[in-house]
C-alpha positions as CSV (number, residue, x, y, z in Angstrom):
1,X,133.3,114.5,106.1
2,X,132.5,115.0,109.7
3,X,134.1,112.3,112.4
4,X,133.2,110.2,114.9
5,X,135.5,111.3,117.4
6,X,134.4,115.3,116.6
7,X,131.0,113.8,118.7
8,X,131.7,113.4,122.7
9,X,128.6,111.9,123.2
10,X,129.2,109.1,119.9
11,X,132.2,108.1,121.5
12,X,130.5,106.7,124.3
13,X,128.2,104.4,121.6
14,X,130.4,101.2,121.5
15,X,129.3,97.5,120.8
16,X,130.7,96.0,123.7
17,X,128.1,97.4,125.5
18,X,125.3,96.8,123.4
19,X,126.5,93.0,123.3
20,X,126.8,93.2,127.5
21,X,123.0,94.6,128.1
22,X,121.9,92.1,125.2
23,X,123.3,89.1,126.3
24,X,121.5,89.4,129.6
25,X,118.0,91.2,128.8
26,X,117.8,88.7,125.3
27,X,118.4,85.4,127.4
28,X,116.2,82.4,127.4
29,X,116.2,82.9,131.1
30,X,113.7,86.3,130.9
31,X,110.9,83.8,128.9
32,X,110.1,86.4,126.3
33,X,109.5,89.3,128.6
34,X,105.3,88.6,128.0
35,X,103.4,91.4,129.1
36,X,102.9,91.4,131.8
37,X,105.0,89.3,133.2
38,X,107.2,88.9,136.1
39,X,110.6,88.5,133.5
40,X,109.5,92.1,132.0
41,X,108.9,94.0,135.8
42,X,112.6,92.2,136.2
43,X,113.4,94.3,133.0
44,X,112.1,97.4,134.3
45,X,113.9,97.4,137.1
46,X,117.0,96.5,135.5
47,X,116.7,99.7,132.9
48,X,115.4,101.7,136.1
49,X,118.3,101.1,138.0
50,X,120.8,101.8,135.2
51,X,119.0,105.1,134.4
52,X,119.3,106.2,138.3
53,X,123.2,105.4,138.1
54,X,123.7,106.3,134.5
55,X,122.4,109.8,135.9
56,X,119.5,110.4,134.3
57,X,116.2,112.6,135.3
58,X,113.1,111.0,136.0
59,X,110.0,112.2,133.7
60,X,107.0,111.1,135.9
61,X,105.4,113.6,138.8
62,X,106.3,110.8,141.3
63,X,110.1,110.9,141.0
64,X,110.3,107.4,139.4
65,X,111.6,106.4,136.0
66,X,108.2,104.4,135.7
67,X,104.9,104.9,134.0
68,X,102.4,102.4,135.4
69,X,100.1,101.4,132.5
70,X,97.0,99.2,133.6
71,X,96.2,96.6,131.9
72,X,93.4,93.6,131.7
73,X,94.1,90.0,131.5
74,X,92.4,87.7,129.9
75,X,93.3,84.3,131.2
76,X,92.0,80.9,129.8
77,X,90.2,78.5,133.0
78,X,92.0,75.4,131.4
79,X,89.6,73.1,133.9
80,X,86.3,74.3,132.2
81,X,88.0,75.0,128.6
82,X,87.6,71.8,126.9
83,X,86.3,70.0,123.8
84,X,83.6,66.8,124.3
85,X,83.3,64.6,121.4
86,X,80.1,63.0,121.6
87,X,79.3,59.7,119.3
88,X,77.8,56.1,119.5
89,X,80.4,55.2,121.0
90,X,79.8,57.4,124.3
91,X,81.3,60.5,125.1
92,X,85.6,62.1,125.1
93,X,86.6,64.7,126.9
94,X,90.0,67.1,125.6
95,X,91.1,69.3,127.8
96,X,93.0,73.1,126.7
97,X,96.6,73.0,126.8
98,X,96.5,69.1,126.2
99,X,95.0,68.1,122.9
100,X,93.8,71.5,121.9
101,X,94.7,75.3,122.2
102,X,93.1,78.7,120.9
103,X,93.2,82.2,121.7
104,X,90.7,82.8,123.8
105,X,88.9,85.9,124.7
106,X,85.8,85.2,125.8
107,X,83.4,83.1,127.9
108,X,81.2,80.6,125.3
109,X,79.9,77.4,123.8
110,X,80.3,76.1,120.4
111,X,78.8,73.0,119.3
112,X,77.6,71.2,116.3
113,X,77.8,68.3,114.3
114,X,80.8,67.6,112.4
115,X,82.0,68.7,108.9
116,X,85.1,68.2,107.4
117,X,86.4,70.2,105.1
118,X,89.7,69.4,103.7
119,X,92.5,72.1,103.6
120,X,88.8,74.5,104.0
121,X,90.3,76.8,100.7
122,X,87.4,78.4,98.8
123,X,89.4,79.5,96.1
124,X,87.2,79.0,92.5
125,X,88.9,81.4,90.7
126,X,92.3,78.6,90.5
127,X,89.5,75.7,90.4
128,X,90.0,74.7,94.4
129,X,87.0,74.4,96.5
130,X,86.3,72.4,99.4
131,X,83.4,74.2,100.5
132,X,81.4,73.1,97.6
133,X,78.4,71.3,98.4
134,X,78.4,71.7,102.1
135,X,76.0,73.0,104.7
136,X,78.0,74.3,107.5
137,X,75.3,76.0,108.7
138,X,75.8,75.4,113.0
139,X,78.8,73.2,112.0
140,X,81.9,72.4,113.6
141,X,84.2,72.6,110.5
142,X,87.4,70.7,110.6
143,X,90.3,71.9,108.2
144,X,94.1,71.0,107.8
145,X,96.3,73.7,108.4
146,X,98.2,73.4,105.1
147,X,99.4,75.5,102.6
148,X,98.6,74.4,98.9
149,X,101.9,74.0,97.0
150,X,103.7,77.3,95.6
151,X,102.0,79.2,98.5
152,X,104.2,82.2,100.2
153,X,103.6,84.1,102.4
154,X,105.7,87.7,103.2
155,X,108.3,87.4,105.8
156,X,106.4,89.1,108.8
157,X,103.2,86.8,108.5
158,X,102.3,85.0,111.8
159,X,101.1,81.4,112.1
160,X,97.7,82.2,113.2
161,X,96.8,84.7,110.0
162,X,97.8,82.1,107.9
163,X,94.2,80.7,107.6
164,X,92.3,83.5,107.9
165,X,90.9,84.1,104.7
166,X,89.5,80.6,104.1
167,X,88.3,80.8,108.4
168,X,86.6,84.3,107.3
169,X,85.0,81.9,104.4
170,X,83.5,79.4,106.7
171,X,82.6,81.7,109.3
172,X,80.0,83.6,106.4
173,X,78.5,80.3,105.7
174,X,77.1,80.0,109.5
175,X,79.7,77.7,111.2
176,X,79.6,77.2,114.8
177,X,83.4,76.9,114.9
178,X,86.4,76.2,112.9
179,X,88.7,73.3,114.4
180,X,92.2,73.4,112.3
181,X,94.2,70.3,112.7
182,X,98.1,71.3,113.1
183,X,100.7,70.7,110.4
184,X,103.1,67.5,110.3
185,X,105.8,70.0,112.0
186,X,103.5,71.1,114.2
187,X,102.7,67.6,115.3
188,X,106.2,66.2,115.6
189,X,107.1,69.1,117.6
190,X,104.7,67.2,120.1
191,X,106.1,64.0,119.7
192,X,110.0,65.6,120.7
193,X,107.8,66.6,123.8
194,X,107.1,70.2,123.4
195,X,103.9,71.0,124.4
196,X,103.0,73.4,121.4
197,X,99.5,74.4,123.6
198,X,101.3,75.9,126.3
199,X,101.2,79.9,126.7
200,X,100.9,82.6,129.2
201,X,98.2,84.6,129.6
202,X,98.5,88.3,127.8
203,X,97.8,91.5,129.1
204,X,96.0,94.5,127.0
205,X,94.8,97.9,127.7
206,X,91.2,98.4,129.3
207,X,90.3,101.3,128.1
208,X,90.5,101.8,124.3
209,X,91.6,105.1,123.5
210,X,90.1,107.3,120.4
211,X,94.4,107.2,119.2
212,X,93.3,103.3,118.9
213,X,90.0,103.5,116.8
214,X,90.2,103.7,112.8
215,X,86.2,103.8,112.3
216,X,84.6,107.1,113.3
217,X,80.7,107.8,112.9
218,X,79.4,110.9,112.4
219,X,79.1,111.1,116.7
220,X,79.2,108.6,119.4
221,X,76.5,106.4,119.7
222,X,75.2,107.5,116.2
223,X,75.8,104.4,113.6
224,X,74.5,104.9,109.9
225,X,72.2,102.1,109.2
226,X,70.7,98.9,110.3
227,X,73.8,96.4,109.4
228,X,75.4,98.2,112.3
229,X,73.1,96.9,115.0
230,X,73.0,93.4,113.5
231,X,75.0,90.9,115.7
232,X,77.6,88.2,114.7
233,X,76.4,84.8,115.2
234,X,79.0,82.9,117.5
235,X,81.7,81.8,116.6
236,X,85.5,80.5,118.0
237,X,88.2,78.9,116.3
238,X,90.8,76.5,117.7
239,X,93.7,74.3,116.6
240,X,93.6,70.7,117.2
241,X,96.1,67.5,117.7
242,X,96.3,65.1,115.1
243,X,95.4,62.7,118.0
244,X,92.2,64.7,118.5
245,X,91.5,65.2,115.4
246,X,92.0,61.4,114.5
247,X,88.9,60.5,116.8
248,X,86.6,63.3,115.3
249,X,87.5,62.4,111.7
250,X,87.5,58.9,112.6
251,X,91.2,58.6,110.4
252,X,94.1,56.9,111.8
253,X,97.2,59.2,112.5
254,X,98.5,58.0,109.5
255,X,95.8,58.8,107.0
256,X,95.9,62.3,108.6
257,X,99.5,62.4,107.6
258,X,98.5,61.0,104.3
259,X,95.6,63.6,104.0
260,X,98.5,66.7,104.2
261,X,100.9,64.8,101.8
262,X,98.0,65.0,99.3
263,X,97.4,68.5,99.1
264,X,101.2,68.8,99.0
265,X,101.1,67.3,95.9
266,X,98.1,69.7,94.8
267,X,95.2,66.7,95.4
268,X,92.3,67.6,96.7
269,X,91.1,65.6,100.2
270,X,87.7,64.7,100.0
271,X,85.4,66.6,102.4
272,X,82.6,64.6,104.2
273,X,80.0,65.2,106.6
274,X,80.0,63.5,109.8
275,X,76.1,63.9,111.0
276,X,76.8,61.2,113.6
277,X,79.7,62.9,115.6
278,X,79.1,66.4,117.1
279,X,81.2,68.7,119.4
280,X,80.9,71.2,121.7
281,X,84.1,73.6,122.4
282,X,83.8,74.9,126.2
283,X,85.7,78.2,126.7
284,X,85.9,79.7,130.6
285,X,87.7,82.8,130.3
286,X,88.5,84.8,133.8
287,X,89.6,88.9,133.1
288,X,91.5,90.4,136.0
289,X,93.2,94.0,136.5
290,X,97.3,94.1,136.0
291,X,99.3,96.5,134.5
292,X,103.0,96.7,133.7
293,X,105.2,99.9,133.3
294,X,107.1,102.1,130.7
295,X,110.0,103.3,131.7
296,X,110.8,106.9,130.5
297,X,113.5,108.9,131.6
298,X,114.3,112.9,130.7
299,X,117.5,114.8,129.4
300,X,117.1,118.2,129.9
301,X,118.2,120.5,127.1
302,X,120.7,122.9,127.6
303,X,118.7,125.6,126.2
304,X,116.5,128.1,128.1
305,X,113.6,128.3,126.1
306,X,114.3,125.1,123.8
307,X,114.0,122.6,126.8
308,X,110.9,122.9,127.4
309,X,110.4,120.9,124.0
310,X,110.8,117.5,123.2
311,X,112.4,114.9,121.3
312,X,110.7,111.2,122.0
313,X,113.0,108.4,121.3
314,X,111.8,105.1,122.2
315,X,111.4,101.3,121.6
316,X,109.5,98.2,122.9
317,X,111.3,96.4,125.9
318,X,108.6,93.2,125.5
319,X,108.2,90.1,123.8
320,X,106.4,87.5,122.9
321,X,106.7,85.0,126.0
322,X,106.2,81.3,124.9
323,X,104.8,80.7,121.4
324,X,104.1,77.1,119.8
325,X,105.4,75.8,123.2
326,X,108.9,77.6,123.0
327,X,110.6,80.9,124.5
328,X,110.5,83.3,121.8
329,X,113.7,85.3,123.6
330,X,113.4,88.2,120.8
331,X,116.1,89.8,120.6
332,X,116.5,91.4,117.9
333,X,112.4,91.8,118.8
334,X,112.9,94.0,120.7
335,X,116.1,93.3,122.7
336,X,118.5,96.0,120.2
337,X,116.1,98.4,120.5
338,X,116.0,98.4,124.2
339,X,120.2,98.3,124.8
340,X,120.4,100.4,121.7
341,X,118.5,103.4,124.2
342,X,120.1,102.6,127.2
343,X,123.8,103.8,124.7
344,X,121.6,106.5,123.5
345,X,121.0,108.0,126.6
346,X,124.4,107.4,127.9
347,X,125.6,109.9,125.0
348,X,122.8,112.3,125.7
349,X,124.2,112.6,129.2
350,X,127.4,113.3,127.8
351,X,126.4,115.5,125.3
352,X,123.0,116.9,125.3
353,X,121.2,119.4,122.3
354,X,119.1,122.3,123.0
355,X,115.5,120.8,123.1
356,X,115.4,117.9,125.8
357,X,114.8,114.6,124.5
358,X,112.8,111.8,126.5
359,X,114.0,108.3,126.3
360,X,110.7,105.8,126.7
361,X,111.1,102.0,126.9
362,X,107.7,100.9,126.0
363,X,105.2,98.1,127.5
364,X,102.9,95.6,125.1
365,X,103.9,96.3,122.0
366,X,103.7,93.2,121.0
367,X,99.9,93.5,122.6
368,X,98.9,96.5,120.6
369,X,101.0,98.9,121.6
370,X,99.9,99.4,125.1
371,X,102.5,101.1,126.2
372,X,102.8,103.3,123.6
373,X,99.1,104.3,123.1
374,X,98.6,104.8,127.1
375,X,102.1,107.2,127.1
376,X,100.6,109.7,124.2
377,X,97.3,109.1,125.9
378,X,98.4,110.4,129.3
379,X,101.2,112.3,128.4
380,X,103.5,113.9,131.1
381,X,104.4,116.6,128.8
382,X,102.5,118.9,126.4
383,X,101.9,116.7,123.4
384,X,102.1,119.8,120.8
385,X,105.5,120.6,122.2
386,X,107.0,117.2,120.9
387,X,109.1,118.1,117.8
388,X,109.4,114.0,116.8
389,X,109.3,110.4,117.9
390,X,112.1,108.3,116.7
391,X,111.1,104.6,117.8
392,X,113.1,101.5,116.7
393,X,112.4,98.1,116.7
394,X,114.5,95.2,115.3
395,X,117.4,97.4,113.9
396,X,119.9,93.9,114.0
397,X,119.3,91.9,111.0
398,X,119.7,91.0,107.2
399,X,121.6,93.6,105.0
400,X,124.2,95.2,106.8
401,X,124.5,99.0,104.8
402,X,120.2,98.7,104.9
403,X,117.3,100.5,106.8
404,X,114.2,100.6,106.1
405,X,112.4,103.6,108.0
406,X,109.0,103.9,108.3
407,X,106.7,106.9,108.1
408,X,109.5,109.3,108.0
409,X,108.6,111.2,105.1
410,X,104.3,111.2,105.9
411,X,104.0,114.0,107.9
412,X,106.8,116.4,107.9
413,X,109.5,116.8,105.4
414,X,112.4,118.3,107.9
415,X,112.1,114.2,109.9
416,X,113.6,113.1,106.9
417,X,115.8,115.0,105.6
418,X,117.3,115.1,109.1
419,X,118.0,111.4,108.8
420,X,119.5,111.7,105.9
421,X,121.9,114.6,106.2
422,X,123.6,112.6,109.2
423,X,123.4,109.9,107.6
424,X,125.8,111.3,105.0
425,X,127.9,113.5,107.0
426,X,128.8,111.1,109.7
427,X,129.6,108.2,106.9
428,X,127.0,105.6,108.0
429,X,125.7,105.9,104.9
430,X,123.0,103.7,105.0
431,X,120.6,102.6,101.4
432,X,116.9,104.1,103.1
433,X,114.3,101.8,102.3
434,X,110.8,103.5,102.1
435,X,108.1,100.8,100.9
436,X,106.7,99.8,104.4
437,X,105.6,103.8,104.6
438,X,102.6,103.0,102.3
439,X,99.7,102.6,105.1
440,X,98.2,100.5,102.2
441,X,100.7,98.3,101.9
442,X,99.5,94.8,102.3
443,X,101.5,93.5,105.2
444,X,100.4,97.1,107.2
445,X,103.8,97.2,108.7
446,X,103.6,101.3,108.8
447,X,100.6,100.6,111.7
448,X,102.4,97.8,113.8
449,X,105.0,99.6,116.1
450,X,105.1,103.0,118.6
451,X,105.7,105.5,116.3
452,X,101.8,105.0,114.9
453,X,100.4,106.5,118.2
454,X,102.5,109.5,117.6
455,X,101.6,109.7,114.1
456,X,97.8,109.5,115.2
457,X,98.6,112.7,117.0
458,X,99.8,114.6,114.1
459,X,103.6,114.3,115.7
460,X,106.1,113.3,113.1
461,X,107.8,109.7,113.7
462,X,109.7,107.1,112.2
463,X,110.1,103.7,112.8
464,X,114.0,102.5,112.2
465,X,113.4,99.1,111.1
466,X,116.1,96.4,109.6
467,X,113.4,94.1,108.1
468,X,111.7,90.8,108.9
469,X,113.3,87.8,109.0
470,X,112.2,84.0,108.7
471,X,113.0,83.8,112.3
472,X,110.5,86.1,113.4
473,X,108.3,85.7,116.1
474,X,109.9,82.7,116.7
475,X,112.4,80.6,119.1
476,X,115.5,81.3,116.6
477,X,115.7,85.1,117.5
478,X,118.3,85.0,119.6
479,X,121.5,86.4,120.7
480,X,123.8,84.8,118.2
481,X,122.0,85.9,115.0
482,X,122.0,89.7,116.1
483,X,124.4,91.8,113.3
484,X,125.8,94.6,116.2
485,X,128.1,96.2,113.9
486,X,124.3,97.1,112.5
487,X,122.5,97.9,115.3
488,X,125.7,100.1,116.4
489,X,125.8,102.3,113.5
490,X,121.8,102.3,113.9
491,X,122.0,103.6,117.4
492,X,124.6,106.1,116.2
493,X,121.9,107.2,113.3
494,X,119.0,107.7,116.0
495,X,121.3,109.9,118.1
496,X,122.8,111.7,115.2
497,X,119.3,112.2,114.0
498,X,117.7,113.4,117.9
499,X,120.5,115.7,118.3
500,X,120.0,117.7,114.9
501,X,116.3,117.9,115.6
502,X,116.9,118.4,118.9
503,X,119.0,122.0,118.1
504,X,116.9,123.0,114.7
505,X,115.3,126.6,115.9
506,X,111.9,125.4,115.4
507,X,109.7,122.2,115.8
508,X,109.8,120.0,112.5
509,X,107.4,121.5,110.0
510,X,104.4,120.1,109.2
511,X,104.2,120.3,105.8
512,X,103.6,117.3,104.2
513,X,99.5,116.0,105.1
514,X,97.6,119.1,103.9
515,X,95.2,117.8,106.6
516,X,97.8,117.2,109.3
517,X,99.1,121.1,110.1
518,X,99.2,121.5,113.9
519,X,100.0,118.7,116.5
520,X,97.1,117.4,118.9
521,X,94.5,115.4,119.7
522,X,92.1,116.7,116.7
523,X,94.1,114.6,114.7
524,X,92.9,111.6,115.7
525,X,89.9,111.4,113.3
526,X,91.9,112.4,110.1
527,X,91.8,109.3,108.3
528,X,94.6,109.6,106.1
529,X,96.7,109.2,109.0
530,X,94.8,105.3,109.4
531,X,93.9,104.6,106.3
């Protein structure tokens, strides 16, 4: 068995580095690097400047290490966002951010007279149904946002695609809009004084590339029947307050309380229409033009003809920003990732393979994968001369000796069995974890990171993954919880892996899609790579 020390370049890997750039870039003090966000251009620039010292080559035409992506933000007006209650008694006014929250897209109205529903489940196959019995026909439907008991849900489920399904349910029956009334936790989170409303607004790509569509007609503008050309009626959704929602119910806080310890128990609340009270939801939305930045960086190969092709290993430098009223600081998600590269690179320079390998810290992942999608999209280097992508994200959690990777073994065999040859040889010996590869697994995990872009594109990739936790997406991943002895022999894996590709005498093979068999845009419409 091979050696660490028989590597130059893995010597250079050590976790008292990782734990230096971490403990900085994962801080409270960087407010969840949201995209964009002043915190994330402060992240660029800190991985910019280390690249230009570090010694490093930049990829882009203008000499920088940054790829400008432009975005579109969506902001909510929180002036002219607002809910009025309207009753005998006269008329209330809540105002977004305060009473009520929602994620906005777009400019609207929503009203209607009141129906409350209960926990809203429509579930008659197990004998629950709120729904029974009610016109919600150009309703305002009021729900609880509680779970009935013995729910789970998979680690990696969010709080807003918790309801759903039963939202989905009341939206087919004509609702006008769907006002869920926050959990007990929720609600004393308000009363410790966290405003659980707050947020900052979120940037996404403006133009939406083909690599981003899953639904392909037979041309553009061709659509194959009438349903197609039928439009939604309107509809929003929005989470209330318990003190809001205690003057639309007409409850007390208390019989709200009541209402969720019910259903804990497995009682039904009964639903009741309220023709008296009705509500309009007022959403101003303004859109403007932003953008934030990759940051990408080049080793050359060492080979004459070889470096003129590509390895691509990369990870998200983002976050989440403020969720729920708190600094989600992410870092595990995606804070190893980003320090894991910066070692990476470091041990390129030191020892660098034939075929040259980019190193690409990605923007808005956690926004769809702006960064990402716009790289492949407008890509500096001959997209059917990239052998693989190797992307990471959250590689410093749970079981210590296991990695799940992701895609590895969809579109060519060689990606691998390259993992796990060096995986061997160099004694990292990592237990490989394949179930999130399925694209029809439930919790889609194979389509939610960058190495799905490159995938779309018929370029191999993985995604080196340690698993969800219960603090993702959420204020407990921080710095203390990271495992580095994990994301350290990770970042050692990725490396390992980049430089056997990177000296194999050909690209990696594609030889497992019968469909997928040359790299390139055609790909894009081959829906076993999105379905």
């Amino acid at each position: 068995m091979c050696s660490f020390s028989q590597s130059k370049g893995l010597k250079t890997i050590i976790e008292k580095e990782l734990r230096y750039h971490l403990e900085f870039l994962g801080a409270r003090e960087f407010r969840g690097r949201e995209t964009p966000s002043p915190e994330l251009e402060i992240t660029t620039l800190y991985l910019g400047n280390w690249l230009k010292s570090a010694g490093l080559k930049p990829l882009m035409g203008d000499g920088t290490f940054y790829q400008s992506v432009p975005l579109t933000v969506t902001s909510v007006f929180q002036p002219d966002t607002k809910i009025t209650l309207s009753k005998g008694s006269g008329e209330q006014i809540y105002y977004f951010g305060k009473g009520f929250s929602g994620n906005f897209s777009a400019t609207g109205s929503y009203s209607g007279n009141v129906v409350f529903a209960g926990a809203g489940i429509y579930d008659p196959e197990n004998g629950w149904d709120d729904l029974g019995g009610l016109d919600l026909s150009g309703k305002v439907v009021v729900i609880l946002d509680v779970q009935l008991p013995g729910t789970k849900y998979a680690l990696g489920s969010t709080l807003t695609t918790r309801l759903n399904s039963r939202i989905s349910e009341i939206r087919k029956r004509g609702a006008s809009a769907v006002l869920s009334i926050v959990s007990p936790e929720r609600q004393n989170r308000i009363a410790e004084g966290f405003n659980i409303f707050d947020y900052i607004p979120t940037g996404r790509l403006g133009t939406i590339y083909d690599s981003q569509r899953t639904k392909f007609g037979l041309s553009a503008g061709i659509t194959t029947g009438a349903a197609d050309n039928l439009r939604p009626l309107p509809f929003e959704r929005a989470e209330i307050s318990h003190e809001v929602a205690a003057e639309i119910i007409e409850a007390t806080g208390s019989e709200i309380a009541g209402m969720f310890e019910m259903i804990g128990r497995g009682q039904k609340v009964p639903a009741k229409e309220l023709p008296e009270i009705h509500i309009r939801l007022d959403i101003d939305v303004d859109s403007y033009s932003s953008a934030s930045r990759n940051v990408v960086a080049l080793v050359e190969g060492t080979d004459p003809s070889l470096k003129n092709e590509y390895i691509i290993i990369g990870g998200h430098h983002d976050g989440r920003g403020i969720d729920d009223g708190e600094i989600i600081s992410g870092a595990d998600d995606n804070g190893t990732a980003t320090v894991a590269l910066m070692e990476i690179a470091q041990a390129l320079i030191t020892e660098r393979p034939k075929r040259s390998v980019i190193i690409a810290w990605f923007t808005g992942e956690e926004q769809g994968m702006n960064g990402s999608h716009y790289f492949i999209n407008n890509c500096p280097i001959p997209m059917e001369k990239i052998s693989a992508c190797l992307n990471m994200d959250m590689i410093g959690r749970n079981d210590p000796d296991s990695l799940f990777l992701v895609g590895s073994d969809l579109l060519s065999t060689g990606l691998d069995a390259s993992i796990n040859k060096v995986n061997k040889k160099y004694g990292i010996n990592f237990g490989f974890d394949y179930r999130y590869s399925d694209p029809a697994h439930p919790q889609r995990v194979y389509f939610r990171s960058d190495h799905y872009p490159f995938l779309r594109f018929g370029i191999p990739g993985v995604w080196f993954f340690s698993g969800f936790t219960p603090d993702y997406h959420t204020s407990r991943d921080v710095t203390e919880f990271v495992d580095y002895i994990k994301v350290l022999k990770t970042t050692k894996l990725v490396y390992l892996t980049a430089f056997d590709i990177g000296n194999m005498k050909e690209l990696l093979k594609l030889d497992v899609n019968p469909a997928v068999t040359i790299r390139g845009i055609h790909n894009l419409s081959e829906r076993s790579l999105f379905e």
